[in-house]
LUMVOZA-320120 format. One record per residue (C-alpha): residue in three letters; x, y, z. Coordinates in pm, 1 decimal, decimal comma. Layout:
# residues N
NULO; ALA; X; Y; Z
...
# end
This chain:
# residues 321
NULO; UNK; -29,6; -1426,1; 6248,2
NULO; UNK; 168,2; -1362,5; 5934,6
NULO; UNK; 32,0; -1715,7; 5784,0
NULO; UNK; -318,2; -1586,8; 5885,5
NULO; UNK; -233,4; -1220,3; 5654,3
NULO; UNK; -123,4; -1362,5; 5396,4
NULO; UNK; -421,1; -1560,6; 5382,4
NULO; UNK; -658,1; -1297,5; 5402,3
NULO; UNK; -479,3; -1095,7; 5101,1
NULO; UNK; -498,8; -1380,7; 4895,8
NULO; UNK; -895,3; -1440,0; 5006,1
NULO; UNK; -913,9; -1077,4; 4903,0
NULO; UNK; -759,0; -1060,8; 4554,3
NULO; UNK; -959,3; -1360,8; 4458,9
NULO; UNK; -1304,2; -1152,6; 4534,8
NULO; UNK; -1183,5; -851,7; 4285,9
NULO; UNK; -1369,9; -858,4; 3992,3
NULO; UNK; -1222,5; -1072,2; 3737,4
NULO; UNK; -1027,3; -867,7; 3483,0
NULO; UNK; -826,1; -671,8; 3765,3
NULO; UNK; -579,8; -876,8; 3902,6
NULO; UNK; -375,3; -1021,9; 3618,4
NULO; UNK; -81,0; -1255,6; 3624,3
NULO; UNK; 184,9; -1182,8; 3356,1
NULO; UNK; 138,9; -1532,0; 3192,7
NULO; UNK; -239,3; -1411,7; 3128,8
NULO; UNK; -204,9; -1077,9; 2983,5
NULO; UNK; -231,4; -1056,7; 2630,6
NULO; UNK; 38,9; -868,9; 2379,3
NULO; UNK; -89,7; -866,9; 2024,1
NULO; UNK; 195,5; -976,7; 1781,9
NULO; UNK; 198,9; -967,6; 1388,9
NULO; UNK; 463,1; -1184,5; 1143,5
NULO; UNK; 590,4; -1098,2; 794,8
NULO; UNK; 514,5; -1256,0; 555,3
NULO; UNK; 129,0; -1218,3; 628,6
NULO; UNK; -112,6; -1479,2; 429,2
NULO; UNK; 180,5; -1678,9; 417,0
NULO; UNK; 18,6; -1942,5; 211,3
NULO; UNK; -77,0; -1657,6; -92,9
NULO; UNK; 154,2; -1520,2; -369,0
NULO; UNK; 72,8; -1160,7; -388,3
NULO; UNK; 209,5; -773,4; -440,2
NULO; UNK; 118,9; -425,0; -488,0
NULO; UNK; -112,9; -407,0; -210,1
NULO; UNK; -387,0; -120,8; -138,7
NULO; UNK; -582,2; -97,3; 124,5
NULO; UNK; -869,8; 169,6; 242,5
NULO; UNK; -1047,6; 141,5; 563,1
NULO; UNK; -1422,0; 194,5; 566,1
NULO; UNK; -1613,8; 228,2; 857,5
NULO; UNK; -1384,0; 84,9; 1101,3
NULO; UNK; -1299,2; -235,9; 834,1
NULO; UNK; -1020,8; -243,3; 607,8
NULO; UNK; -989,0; -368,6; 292,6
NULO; UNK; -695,3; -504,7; 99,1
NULO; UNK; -641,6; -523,4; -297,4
NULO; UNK; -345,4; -677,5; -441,7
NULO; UNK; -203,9; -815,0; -725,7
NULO; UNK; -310,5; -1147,0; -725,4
NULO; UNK; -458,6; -1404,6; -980,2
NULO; UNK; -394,2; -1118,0; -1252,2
NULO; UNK; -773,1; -1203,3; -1410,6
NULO; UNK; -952,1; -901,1; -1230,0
NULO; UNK; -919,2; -824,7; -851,1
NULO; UNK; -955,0; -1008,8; -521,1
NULO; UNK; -1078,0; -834,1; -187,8
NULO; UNK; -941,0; -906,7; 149,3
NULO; UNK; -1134,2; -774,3; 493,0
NULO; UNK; -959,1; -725,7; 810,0
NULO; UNK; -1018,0; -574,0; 1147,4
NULO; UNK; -678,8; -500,7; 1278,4
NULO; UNK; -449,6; -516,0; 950,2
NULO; UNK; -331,9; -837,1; 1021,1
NULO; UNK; -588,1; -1094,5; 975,2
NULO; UNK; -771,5; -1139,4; 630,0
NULO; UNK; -1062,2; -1302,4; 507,2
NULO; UNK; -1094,6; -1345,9; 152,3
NULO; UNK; -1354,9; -1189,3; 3,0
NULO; UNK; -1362,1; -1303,9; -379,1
NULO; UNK; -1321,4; -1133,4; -730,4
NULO; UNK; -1447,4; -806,2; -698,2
NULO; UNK; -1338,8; -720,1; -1045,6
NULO; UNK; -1358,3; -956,6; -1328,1
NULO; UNK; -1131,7; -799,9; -1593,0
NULO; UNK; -1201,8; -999,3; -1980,1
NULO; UNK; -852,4; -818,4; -2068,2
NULO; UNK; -644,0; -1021,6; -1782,2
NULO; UNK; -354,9; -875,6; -1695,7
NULO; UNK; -412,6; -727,9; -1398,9
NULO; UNK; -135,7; -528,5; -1147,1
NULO; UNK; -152,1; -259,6; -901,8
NULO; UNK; -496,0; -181,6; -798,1
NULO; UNK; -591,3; 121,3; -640,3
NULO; UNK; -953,3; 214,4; -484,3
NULO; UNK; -1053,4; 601,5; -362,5
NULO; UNK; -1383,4; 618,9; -181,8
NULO; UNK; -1477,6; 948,9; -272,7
NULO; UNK; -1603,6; 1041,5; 75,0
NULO; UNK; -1590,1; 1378,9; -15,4
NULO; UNK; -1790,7; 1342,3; -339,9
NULO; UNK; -2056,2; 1102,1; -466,2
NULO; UNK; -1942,7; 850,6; -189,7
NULO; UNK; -1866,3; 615,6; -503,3
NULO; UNK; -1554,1; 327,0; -464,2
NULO; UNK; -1344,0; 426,3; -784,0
NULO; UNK; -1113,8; 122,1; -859,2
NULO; UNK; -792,0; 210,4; -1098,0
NULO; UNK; -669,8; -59,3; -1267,3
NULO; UNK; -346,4; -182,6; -1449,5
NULO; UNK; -444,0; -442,2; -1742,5
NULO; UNK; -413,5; -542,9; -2107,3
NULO; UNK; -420,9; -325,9; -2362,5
NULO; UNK; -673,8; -574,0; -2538,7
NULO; UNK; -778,0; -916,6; -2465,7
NULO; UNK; -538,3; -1195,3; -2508,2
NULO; UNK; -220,9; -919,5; -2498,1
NULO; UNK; 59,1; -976,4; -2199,9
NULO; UNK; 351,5; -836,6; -2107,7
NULO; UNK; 611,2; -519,1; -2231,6
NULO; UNK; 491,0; -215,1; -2315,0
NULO; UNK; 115,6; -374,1; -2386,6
NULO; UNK; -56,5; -212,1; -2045,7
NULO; UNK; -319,7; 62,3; -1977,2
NULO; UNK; -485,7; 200,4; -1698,8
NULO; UNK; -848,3; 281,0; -1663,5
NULO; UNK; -1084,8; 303,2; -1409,2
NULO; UNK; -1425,8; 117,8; -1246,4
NULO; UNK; -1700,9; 214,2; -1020,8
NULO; UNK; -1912,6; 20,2; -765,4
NULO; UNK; -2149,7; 140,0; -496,7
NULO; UNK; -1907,7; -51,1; -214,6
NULO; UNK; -1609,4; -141,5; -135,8
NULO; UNK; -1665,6; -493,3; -252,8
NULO; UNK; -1782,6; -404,8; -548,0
NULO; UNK; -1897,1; -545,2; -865,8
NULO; UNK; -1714,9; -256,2; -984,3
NULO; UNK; -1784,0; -164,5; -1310,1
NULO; UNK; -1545,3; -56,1; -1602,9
NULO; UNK; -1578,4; 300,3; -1713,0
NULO; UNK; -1291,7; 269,1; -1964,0
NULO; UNK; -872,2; 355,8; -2023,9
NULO; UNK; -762,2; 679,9; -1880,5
NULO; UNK; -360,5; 592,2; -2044,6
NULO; UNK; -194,9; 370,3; -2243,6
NULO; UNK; 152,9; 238,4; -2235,7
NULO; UNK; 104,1; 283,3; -1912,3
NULO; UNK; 19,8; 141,8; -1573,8
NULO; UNK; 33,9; 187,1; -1166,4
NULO; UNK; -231,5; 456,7; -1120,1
NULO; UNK; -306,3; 652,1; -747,0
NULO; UNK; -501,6; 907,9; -713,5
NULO; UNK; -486,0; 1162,0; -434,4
NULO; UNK; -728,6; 1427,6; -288,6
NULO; UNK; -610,4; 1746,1; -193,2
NULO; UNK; -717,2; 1936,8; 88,3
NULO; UNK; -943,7; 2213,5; -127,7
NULO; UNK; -1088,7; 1879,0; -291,1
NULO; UNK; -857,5; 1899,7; -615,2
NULO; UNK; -815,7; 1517,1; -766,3
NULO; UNK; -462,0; 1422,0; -886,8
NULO; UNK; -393,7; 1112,8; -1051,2
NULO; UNK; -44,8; 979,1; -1091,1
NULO; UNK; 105,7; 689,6; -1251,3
NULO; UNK; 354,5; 575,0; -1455,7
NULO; UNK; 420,5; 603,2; -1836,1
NULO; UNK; 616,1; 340,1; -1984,9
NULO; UNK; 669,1; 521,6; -2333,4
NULO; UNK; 1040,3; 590,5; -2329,0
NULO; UNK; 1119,2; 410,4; -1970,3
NULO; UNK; 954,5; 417,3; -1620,0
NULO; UNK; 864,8; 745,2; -1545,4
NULO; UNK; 574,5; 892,9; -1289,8
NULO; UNK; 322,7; 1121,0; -1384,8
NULO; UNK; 93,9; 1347,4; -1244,1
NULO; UNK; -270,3; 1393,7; -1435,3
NULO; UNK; -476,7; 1646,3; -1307,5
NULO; UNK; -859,9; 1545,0; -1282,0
NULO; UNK; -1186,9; 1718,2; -1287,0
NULO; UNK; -1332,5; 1444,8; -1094,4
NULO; UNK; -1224,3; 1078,8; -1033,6
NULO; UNK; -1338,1; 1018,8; -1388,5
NULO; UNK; -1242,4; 1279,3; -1616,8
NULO; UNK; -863,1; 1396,6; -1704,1
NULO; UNK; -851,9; 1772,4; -1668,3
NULO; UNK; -545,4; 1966,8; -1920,6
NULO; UNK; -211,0; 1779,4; -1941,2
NULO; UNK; -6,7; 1529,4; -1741,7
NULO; UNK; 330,9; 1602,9; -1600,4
NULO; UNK; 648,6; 1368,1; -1592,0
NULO; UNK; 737,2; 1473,1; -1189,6
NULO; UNK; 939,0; 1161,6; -1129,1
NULO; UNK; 1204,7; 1008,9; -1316,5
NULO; UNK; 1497,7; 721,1; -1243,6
NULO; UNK; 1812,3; 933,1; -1182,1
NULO; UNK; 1967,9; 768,9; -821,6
NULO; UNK; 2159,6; 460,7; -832,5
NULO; UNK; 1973,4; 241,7; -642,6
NULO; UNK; 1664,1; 293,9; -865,1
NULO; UNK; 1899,5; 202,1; -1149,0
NULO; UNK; 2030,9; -160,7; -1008,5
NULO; UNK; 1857,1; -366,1; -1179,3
NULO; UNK; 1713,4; -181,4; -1451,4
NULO; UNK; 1612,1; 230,6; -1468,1
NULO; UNK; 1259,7; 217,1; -1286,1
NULO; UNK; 1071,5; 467,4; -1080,0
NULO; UNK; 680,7; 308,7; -967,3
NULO; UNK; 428,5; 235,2; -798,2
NULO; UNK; 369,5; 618,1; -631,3
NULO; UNK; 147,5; 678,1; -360,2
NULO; UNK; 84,2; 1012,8; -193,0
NULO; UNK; 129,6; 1123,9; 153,5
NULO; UNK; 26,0; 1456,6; 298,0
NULO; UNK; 199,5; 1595,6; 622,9
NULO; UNK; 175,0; 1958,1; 775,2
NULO; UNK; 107,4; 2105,8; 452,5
NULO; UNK; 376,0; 1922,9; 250,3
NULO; UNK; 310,7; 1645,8; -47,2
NULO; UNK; 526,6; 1312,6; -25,1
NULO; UNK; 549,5; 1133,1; -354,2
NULO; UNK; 608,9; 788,9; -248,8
NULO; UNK; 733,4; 547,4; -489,0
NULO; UNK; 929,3; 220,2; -577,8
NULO; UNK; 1278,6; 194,1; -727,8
NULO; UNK; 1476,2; -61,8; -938,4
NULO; UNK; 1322,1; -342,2; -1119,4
NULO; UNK; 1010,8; -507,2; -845,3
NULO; UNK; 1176,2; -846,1; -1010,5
NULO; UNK; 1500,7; -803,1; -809,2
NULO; UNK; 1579,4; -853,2; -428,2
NULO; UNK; 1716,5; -475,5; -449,7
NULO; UNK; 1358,9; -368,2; -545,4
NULO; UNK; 1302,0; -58,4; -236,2
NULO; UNK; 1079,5; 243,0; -137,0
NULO; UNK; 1161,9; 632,7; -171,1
NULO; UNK; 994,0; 922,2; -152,4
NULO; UNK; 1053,7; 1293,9; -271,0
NULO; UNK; 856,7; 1624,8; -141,5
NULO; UNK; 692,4; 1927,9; -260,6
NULO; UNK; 470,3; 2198,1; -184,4
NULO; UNK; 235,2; 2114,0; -428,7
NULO; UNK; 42,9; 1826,7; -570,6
NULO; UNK; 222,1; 1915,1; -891,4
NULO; UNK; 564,1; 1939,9; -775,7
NULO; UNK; 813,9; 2051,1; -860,0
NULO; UNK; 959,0; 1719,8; -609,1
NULO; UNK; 1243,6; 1694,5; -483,6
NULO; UNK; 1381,5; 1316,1; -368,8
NULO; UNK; 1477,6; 1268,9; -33,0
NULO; UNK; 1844,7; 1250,3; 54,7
NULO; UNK; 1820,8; 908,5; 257,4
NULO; UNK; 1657,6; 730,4; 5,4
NULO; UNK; 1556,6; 440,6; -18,3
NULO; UNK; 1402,2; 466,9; 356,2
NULO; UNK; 1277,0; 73,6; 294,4
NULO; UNK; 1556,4; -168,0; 106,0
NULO; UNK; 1711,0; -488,9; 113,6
NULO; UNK; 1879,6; -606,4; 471,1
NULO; UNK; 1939,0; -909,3; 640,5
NULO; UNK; 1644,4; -1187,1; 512,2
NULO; UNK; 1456,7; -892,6; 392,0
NULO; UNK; 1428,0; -846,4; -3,1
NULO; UNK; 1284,5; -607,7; -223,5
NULO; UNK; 1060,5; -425,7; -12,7
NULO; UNK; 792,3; -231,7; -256,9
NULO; UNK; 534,5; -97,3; -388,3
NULO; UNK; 356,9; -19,5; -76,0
NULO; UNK; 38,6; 199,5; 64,6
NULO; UNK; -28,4; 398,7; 409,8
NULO; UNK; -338,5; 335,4; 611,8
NULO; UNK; -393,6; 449,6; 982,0
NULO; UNK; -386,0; 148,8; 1147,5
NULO; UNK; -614,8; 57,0; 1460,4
NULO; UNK; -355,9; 263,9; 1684,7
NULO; UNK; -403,3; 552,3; 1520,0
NULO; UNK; -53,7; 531,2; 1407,8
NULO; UNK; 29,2; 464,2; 1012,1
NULO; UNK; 124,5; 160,8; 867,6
NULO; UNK; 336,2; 31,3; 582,1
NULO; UNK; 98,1; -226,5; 358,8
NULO; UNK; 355,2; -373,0; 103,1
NULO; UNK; 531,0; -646,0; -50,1
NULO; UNK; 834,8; -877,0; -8,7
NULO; UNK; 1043,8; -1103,2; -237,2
NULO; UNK; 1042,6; -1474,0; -110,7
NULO; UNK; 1400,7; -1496,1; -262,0
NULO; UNK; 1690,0; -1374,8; -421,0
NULO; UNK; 1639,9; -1507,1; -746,9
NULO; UNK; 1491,9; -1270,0; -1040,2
NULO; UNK; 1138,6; -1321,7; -1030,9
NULO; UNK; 793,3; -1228,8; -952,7
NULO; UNK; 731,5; -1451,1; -637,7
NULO; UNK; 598,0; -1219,5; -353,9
NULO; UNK; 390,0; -1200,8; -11,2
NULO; UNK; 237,7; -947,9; 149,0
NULO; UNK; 386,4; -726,6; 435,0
NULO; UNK; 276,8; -493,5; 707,2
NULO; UNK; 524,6; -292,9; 887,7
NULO; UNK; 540,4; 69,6; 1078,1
NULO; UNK; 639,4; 418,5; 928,6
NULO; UNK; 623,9; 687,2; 1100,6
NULO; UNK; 736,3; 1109,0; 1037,0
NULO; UNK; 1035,7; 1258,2; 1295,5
NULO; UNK; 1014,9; 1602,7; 1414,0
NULO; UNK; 1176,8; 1723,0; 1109,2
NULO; UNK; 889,2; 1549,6; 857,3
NULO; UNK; 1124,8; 1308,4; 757,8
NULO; UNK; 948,7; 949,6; 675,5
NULO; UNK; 1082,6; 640,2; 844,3
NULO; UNK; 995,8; 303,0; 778,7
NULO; UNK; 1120,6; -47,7; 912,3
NULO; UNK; 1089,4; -358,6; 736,7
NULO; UNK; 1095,0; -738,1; 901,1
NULO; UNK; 1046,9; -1067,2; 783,5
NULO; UNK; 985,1; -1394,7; 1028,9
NULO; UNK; 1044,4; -1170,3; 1375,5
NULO; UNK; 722,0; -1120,1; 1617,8
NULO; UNK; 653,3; -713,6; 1619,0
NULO; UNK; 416,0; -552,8; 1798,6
NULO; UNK; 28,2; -518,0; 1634,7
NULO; UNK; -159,5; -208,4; 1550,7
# end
């Protein structure tokens, strides 16, 4: 009789629909690995998501500026030059789609301050335009000199704020307000400056900001200590407004060097797949001073107090978005 049960049960679950009964070896757990696009040197990443795709931008080739499309943050197709810059150059893009606006993709670049230039104090940002996310976008001109990592931010009542970081007399971040995401409006502001320790390691550098807004308060995210060295990290400071006054956070820097992990940096946020937000950034392959770099997703996340937390891995399995 029992033999005859057991059968039946079996004879039973093997009738359900297919999808219901599911062993433990067939069940599926979506896993990501740092470094991501193992195979391609690259840093400063920015991505935007745009109608349920995301798109990457990085610091890449340094001619102009690839595109990357994913579905899920951790896949990416190559999508070509997007930008083809006749200044070369290039670092730390940043795109707004001004959703709110003319519905315009408004790429800000880092490049040469003239064609044929490199290096030092010999960078500008500016700004292009295109209709889509891939582009062409098209250059609309410098918006600073001696200067370069530009961001810009929407604030809730619509208000554009572009920050970046002005190399005249050392690495320090700026805030520009703007009438629109072409035009400057009155004066910039220094709001950010290299006072801590660890943003003083390996030379005094504050970079790379990117702006967060969380039950009503601003956090300035940015990049300490040279991005050449494995002590490169990520810190924020807060404010009430876009304009500051901000003040850094005491556990700073919340991503850093540990274990195989080195200089963690110059990052974005995007709202991953899971609703939940997401660390896009870079990693140093080694120790060594030098530019060599992949690209890194990992999870941040705000505590009940609206303190930012991030976590940083390299060559583990983590969970996907």
């Amino acid at each position: 009789m029992r033999v005859s049960i057991i059968a039946f049960v079996l004879l039973a679950l093997a009738l359900l629909p297919q999808g219901i009964v599911r062993t433990a070896e067939s069940r599926s757990i979506k896993t990501y690995r740092n470094p991501l696009l193992p195979d391609r040197e690259m840093a400063d990443p920015d991505v935007i998501r745009v109608d349920g795709k995301y798109y990457l931008y990085p610091t890449s080739n340094t001619r102009g500026y690839e595109a990357f499309v994913s579905e899920d943050l951790v896949h990416w197709t190559p999508k070509g030059l997007v930008f083809d810059d006749p200044r070369r150059g290039d670092w730390a893009p940043d795109v707004f789609h001004n959703t709110r606006g003319d519905k315009k993709f408004y790429l800000y670049y880092t490049d040469n301050l003239s064609a044929g230039g490199s290096g030092g104090l010999n960078k500008q940002i500016g700004v292009a335009v295109a209709d889509g996310p891939l582009g062409p976008f098209k250059d609309k001109g410098p918006l600073a000199a001696i200067a370069i990592d530009a961001h810009l931010f929407q604030d809730d009542d619509g208000a554009y704020f572009l920050y970046y970081v002005d190399l005249a007399g050392g690495f320090k971040i700026v805030v520009q307000p703007m009438a629109d995401p072409l035009t400057k409006k009155g004066e910039s502001k220094v709001v950010i400056r290299p006072t801590e320790p660890w943003e003083k390691i390996s030379g005094e550098v504050t970079e790379g900001p990117f702006m967060l807004k969380h039950n009503g308060t601003c956090y300035l995210m940015y990049s300490g200590t040279g991005a050449d060295s494995p002590n490169y990290g990520i810190g924020y400071a807060t404010s009430k407004s876009p304009l500051g006054p901000f003040v850094k956070h005491a556990g700073n820097p919340i991503a850093h060097r540990g274990g195989n992990v080195l200089g963690p940096g110059h990052h974005c946020v995007v709202e991953g797949p899971d609703k939940k937000l997401w660390l896009v950034y870079h990693q140093k392959w080694n120790a060594e001073k030098n530019f060599h770099r992949f690209l890194a997703l990992d999870p941040l996340w705000f505590d009940a107090d609206g303190v930012i937390h991030a976590k940083a891995s390299r060559d583990t399995d983590e969970p996907a978005p």
